[in-house]
MDTraj code that builds the backbone (N, CA, C; nanometers):
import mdtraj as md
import numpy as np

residues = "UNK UNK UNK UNK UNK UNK UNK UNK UNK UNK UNK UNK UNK UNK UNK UNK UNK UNK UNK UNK UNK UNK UNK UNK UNK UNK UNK UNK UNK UNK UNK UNK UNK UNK UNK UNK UNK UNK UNK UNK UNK UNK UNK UNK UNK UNK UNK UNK UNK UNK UNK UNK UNK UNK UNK UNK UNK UNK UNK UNK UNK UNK UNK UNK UNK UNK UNK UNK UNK UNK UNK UNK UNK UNK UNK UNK UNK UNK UNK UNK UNK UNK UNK UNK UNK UNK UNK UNK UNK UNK UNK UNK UNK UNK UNK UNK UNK UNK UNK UNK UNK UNK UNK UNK UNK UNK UNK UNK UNK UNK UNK UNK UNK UNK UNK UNK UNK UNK UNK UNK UNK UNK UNK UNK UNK UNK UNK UNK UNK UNK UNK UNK UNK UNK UNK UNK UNK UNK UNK UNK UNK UNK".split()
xyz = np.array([
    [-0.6836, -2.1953, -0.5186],
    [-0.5676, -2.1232, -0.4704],
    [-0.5803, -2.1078, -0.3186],
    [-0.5066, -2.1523, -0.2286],
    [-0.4440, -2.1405, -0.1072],
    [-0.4418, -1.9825, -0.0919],
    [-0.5278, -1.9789, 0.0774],
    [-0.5249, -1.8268, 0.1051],
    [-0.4341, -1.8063, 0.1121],
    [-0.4051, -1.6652, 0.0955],
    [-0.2606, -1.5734, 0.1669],
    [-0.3120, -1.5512, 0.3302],
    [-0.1630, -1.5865, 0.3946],
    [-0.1853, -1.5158, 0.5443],
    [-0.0620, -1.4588, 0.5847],
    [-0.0497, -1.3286, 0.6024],
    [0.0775, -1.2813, 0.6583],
    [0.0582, -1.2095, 0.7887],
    [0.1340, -1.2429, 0.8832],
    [0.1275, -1.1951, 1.0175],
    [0.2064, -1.0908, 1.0722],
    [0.1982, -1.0039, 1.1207],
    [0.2668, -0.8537, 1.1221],
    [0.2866, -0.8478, 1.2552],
    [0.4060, -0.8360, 1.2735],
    [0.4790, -0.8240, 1.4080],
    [0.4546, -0.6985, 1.4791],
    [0.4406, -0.8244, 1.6454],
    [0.3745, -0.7155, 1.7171],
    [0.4656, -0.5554, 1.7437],
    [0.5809, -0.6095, 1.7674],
    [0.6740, -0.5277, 1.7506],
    [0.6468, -0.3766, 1.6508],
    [0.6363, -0.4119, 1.5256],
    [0.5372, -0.2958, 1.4035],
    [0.4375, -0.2692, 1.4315],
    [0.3618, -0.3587, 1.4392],
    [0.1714, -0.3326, 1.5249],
    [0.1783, -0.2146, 1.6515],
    [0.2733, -0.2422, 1.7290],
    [0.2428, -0.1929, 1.8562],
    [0.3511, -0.0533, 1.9257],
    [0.4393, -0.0627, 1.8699],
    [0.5310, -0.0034, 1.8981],
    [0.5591, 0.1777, 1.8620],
    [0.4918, 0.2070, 1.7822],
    [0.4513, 0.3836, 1.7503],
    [0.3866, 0.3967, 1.8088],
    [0.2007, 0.3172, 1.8376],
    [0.1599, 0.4126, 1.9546],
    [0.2158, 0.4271, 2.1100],
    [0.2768, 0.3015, 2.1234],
    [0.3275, 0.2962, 2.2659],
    [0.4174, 0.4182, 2.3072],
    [0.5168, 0.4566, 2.2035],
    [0.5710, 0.5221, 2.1961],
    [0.5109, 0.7043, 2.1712],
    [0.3994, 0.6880, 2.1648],
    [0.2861, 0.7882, 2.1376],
    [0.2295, 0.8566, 2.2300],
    [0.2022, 0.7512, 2.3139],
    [0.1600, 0.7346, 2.4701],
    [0.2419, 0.7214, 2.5624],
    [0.3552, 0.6799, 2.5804],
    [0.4529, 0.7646, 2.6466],
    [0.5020, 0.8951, 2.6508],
    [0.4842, 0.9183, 2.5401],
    [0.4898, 1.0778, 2.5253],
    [0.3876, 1.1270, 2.5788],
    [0.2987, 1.1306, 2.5717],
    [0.1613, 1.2060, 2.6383],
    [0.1873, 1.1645, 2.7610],
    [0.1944, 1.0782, 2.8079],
    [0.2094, 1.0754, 2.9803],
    [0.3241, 1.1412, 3.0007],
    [0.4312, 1.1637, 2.9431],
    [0.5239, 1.2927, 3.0249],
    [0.4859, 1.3897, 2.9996],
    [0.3859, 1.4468, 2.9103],
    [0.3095, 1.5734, 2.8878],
    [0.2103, 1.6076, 2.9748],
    [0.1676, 1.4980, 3.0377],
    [0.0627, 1.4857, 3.1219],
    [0.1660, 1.5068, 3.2954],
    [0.2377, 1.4554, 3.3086],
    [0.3149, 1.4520, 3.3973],
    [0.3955, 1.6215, 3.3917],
    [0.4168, 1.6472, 3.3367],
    [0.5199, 1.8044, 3.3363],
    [0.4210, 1.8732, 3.3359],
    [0.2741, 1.9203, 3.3116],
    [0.2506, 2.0211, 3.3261],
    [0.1372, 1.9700, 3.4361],
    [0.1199, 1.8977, 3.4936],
    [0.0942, 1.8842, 3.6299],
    [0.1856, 1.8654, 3.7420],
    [0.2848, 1.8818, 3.7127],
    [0.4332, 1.8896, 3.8043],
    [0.4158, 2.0330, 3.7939],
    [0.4670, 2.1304, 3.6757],
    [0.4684, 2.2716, 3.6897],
    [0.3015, 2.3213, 3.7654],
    [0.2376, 2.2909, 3.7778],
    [0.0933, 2.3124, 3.8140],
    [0.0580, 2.2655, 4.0085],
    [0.0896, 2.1398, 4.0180],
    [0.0973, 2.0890, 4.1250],
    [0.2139, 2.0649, 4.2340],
    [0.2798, 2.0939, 4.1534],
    [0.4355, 2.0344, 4.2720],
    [0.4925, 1.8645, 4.2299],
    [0.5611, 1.8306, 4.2931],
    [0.5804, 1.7095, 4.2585],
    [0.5216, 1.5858, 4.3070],
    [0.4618, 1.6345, 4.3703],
    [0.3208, 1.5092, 4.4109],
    [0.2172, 1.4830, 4.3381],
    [0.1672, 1.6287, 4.3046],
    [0.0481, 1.6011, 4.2021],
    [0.1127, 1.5644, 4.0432],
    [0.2255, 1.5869, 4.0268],
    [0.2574, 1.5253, 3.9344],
    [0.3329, 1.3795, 3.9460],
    [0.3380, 1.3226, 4.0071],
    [0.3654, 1.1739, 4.0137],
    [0.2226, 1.1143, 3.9945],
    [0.1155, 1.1548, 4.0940],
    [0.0172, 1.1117, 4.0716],
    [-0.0878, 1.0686, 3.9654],
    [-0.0352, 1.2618, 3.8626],
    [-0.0833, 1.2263, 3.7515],
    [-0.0377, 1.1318, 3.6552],
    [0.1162, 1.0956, 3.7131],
    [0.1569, 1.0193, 3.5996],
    [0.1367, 0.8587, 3.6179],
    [0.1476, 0.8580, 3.7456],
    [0.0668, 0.7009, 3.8078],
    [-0.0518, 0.6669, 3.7318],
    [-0.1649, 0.7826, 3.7535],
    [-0.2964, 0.7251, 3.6761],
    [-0.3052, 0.7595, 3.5096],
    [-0.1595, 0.8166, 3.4454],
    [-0.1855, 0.7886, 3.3085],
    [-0.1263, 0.6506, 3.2778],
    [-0.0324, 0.5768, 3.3543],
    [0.0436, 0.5010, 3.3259],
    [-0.0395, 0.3902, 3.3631],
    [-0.1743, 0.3976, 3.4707],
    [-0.2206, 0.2823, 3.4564],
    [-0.3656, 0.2872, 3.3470],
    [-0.4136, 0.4179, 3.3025],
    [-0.4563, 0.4858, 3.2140],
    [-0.4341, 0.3563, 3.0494],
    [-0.3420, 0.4069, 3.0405],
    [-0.2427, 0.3569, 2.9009],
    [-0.2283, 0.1863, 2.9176],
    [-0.1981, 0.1510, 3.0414],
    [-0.1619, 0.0085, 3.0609],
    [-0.3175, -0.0805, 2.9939],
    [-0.4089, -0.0311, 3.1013],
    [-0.5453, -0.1012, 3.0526],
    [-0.5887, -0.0819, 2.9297],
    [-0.5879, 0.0220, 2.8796],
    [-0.5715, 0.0411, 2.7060],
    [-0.5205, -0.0254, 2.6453],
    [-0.4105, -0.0738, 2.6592],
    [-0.2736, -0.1819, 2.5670],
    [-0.3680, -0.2756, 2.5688],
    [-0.4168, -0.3640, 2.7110],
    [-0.4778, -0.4518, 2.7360],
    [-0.5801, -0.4928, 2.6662],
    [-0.6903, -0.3902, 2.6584],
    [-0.8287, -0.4397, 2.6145],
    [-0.7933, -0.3995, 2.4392],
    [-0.6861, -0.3107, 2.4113],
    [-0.7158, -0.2956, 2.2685],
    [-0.6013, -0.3858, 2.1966],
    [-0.4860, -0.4913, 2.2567],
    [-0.4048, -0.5522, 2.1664],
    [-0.4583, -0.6646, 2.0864],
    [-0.4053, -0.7059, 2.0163],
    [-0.4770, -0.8298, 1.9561],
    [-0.3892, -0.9095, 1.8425],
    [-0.4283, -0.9680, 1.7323],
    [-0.3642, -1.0269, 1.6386],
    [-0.3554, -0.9369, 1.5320],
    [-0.2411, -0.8993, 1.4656],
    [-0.1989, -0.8656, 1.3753],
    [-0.1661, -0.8924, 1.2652],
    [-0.2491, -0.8877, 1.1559],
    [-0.2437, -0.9998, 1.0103],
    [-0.3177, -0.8850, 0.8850],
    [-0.2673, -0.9787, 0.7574],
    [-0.3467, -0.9468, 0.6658],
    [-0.3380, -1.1078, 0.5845],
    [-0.5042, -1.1265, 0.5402],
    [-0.5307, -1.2474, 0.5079],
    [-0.6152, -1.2514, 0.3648],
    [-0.5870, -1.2523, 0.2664],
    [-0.6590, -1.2516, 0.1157],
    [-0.7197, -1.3845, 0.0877],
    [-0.8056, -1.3913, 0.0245],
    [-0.8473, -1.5268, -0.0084],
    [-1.0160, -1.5395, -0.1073],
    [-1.0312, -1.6262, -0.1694],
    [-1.1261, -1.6335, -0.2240],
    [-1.2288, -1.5352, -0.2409],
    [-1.2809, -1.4682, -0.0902],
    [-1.4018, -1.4467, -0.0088],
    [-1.3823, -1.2863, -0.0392],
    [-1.2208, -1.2235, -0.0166],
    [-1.2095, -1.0817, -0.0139],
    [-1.0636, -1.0579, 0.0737],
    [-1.0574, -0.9436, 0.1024],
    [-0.9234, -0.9086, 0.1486],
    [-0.9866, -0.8352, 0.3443],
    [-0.8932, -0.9422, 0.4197],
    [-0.8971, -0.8748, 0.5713],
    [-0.7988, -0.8391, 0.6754],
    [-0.7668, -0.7182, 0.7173],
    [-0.6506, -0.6813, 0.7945],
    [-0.6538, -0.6182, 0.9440],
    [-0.5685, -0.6242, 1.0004],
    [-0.5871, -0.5375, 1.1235],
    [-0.4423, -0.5120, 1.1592],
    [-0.4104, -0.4039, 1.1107],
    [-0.2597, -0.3506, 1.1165],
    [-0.1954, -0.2909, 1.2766],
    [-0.2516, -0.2502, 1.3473],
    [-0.1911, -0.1641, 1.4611],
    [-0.3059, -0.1666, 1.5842],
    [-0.2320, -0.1587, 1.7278],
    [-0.3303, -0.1489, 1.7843],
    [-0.4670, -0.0302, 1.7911],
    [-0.4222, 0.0603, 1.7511],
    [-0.5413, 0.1219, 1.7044],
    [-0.6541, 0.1208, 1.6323],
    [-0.6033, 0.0487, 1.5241],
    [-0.7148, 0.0021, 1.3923],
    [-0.7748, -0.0973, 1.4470],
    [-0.8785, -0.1127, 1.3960],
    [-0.9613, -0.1887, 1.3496],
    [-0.9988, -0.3127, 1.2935],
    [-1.0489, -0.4308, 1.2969],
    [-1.0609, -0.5171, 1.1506],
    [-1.1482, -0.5006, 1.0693],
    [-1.0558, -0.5005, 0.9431],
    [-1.1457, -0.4723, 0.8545],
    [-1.1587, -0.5520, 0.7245],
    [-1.2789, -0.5748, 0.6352],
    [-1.2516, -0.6892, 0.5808],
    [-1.3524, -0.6646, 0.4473],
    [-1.2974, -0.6514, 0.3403],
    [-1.3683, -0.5655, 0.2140],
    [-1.3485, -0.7497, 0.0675],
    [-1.5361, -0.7459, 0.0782],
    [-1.5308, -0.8722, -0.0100],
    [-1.5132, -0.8215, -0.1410],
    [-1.4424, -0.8874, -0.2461],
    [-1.3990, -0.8704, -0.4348],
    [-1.5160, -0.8112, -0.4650],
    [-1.6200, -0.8017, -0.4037],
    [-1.7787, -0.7622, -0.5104],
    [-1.7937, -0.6224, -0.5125],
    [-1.6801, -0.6190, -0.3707],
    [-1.7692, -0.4002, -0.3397],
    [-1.6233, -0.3844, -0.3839],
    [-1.5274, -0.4745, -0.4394],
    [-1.4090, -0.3451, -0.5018],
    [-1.4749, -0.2805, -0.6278],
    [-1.4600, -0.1837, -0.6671],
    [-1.4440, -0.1192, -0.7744],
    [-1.3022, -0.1285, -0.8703],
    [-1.1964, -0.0725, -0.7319],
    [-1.0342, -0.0959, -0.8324],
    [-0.9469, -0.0820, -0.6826],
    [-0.8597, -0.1278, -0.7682],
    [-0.7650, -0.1138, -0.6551],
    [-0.5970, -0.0376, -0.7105],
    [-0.5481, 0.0360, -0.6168],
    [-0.4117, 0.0788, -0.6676],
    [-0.3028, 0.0518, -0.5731],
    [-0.1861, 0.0599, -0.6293],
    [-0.0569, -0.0172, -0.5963],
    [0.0322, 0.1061, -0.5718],
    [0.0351, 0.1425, -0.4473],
    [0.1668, 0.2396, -0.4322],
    [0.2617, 0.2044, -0.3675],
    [0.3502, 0.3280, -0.3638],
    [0.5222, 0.2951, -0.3037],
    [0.4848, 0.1958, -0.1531],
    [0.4433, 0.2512, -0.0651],
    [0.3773, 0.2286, 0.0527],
    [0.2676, 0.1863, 0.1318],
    [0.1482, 0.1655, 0.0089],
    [0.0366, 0.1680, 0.0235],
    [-0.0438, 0.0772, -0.0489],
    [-0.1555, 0.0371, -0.0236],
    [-0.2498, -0.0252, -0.1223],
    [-0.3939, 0.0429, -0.1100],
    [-0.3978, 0.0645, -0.2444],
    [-0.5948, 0.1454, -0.1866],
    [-0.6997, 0.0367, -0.2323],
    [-0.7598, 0.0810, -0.1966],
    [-0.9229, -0.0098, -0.2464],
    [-1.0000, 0.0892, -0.2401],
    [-1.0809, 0.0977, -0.3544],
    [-1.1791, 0.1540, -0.3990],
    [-1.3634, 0.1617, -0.3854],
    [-1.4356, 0.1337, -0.3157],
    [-1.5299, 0.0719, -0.2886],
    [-1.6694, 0.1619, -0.4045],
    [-1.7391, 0.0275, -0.4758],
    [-1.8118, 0.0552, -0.5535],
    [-1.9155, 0.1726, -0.4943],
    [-2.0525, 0.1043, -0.4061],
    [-2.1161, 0.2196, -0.3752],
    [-2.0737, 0.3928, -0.3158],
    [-2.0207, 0.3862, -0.2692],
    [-1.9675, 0.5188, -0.1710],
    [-1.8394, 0.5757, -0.2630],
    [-1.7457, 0.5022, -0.3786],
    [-1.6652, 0.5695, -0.4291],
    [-1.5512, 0.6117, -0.2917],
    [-1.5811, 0.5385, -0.2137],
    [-1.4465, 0.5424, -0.0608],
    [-1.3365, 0.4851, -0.0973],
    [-1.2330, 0.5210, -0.0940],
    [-1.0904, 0.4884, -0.0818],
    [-1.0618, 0.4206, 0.1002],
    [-1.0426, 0.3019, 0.0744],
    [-0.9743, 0.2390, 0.1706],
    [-0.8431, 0.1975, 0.1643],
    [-0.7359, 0.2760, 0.2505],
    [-0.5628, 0.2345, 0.2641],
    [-0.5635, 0.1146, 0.3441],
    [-0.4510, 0.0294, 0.2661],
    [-0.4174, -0.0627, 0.3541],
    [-0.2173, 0.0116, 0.3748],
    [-0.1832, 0.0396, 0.4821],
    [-0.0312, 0.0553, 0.4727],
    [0.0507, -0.0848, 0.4415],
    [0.1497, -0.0374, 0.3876],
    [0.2327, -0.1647, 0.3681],
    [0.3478, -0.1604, 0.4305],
    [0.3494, -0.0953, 0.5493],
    [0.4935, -0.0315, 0.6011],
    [0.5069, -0.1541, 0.7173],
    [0.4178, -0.2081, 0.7162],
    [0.4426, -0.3095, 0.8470],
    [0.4982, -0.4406, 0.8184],
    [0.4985, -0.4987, 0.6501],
    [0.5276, -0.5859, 0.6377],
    [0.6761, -0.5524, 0.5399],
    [0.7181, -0.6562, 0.5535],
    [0.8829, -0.7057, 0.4777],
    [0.8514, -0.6546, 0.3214],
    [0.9412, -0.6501, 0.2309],
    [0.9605, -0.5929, 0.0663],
    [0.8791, -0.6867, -0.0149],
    [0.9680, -0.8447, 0.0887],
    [0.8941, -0.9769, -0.0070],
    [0.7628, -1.0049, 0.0031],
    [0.7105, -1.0033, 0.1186],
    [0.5493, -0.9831, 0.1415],
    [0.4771, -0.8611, 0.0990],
    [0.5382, -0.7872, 0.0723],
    [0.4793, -0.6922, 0.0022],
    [0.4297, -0.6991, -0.1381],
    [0.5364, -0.7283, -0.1849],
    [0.5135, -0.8535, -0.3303],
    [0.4353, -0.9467, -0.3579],
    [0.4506, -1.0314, -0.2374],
    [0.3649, -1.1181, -0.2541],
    [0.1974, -1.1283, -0.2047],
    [0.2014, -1.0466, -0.1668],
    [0.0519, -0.9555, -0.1452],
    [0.0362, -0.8580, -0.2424],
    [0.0473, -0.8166, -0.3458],
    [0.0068, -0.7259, -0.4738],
    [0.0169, -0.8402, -0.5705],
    [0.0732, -0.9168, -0.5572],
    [0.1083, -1.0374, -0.6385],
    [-0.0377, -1.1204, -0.6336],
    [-0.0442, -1.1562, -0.5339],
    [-0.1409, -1.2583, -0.5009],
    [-0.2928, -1.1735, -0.5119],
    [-0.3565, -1.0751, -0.4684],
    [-0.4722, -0.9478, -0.5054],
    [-0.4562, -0.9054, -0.6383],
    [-0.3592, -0.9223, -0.7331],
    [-0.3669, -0.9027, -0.8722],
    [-0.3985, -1.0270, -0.9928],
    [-0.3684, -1.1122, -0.8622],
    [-0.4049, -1.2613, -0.9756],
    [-0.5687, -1.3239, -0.9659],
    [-0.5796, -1.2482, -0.7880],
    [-0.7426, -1.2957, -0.7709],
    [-0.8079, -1.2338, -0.8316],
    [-0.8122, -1.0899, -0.8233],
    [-0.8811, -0.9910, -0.8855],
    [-0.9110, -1.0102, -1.0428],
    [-0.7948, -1.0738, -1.0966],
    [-0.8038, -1.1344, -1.2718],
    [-0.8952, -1.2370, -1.2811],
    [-0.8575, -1.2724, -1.1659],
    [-0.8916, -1.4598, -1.2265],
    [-1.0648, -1.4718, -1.1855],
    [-1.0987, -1.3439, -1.0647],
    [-1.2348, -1.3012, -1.0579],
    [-1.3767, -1.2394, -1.1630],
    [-1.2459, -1.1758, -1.2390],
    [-1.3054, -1.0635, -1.3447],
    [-1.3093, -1.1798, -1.4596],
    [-1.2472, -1.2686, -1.4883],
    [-1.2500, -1.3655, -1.5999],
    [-1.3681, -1.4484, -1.5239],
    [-1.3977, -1.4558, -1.4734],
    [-1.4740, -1.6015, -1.3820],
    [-1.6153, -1.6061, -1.4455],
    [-1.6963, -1.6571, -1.5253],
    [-1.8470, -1.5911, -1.5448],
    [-1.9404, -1.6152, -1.4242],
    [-1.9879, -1.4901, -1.4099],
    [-2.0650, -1.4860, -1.2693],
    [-2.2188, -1.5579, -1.3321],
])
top = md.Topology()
chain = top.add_chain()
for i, resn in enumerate(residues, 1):
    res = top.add_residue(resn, chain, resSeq=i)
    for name in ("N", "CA", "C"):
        top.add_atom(name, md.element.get_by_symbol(name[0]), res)
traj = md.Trajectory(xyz[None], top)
């Protein structure tokens, strides 16, 4: 079986925190305006804005979730992480409105994957495709 690869737009990936961080830099900016005058608050908002810029920079990247033989690996938003959980340490996995969990054998940890970033049909076809490996794993004789 042909991996799954679905790619998650940067647009979804990137666009809440940006919007996150714009907010904090006018928070950062207004109460160093009420504090400083309007110099020290331009200033502050100069060095959050280049603050935030180099951040975007060193933390953007590729946005995907990729299933396949080996295990399931994602990196949803610029904030997160990659992360990449092989079929052996699932325990179980569950299927929600919004969400996908994974279960991890030793630690009994719940790992979310959100599903809010991708389309209805990829959504499908990612519970689709992790429900047939996961079978066709558990039938497999190890």
């Amino acid at each position: 079986m042909p991996p799954l690869f679905i790619a998650i737009p940067r647009k979804k990936a990137e666009l809440p925190q940006l919007i996150v961080a714009g907010f904090l830099c006018f928070v950062v900016w207004s109460i160093h305006y009420a504090i400083f005058g309007m110099m020290g608050g331009f200033i502050s908002l100069l060095i959050a804005l280049v603050v935030v810029f180099f951040l975007y920079q060193k933390l953007r990247g590729d946005y995907f979730v990729k299933v396949d033989e080996n295990g399931i690996s994602w990196r949803q938003s610029i904030v997160s992480r990659f992360i990449f959980i092989p079929w052996n340490y699932m325990m179980r996995v569950d299927y929600l409105v919004y969400e996908i969990n994974f279960q991890i054998k030793e630690s009994r940890q719940v790992v979310s994957f959100a599903t809010s970033g991708l389309e209805d049909e990829q959504t499908d076809a990612l519970k689709q495709y992790i429900s047939d490996t996961v079978k066709r794993i558990k039938e497999s004789p190890q």
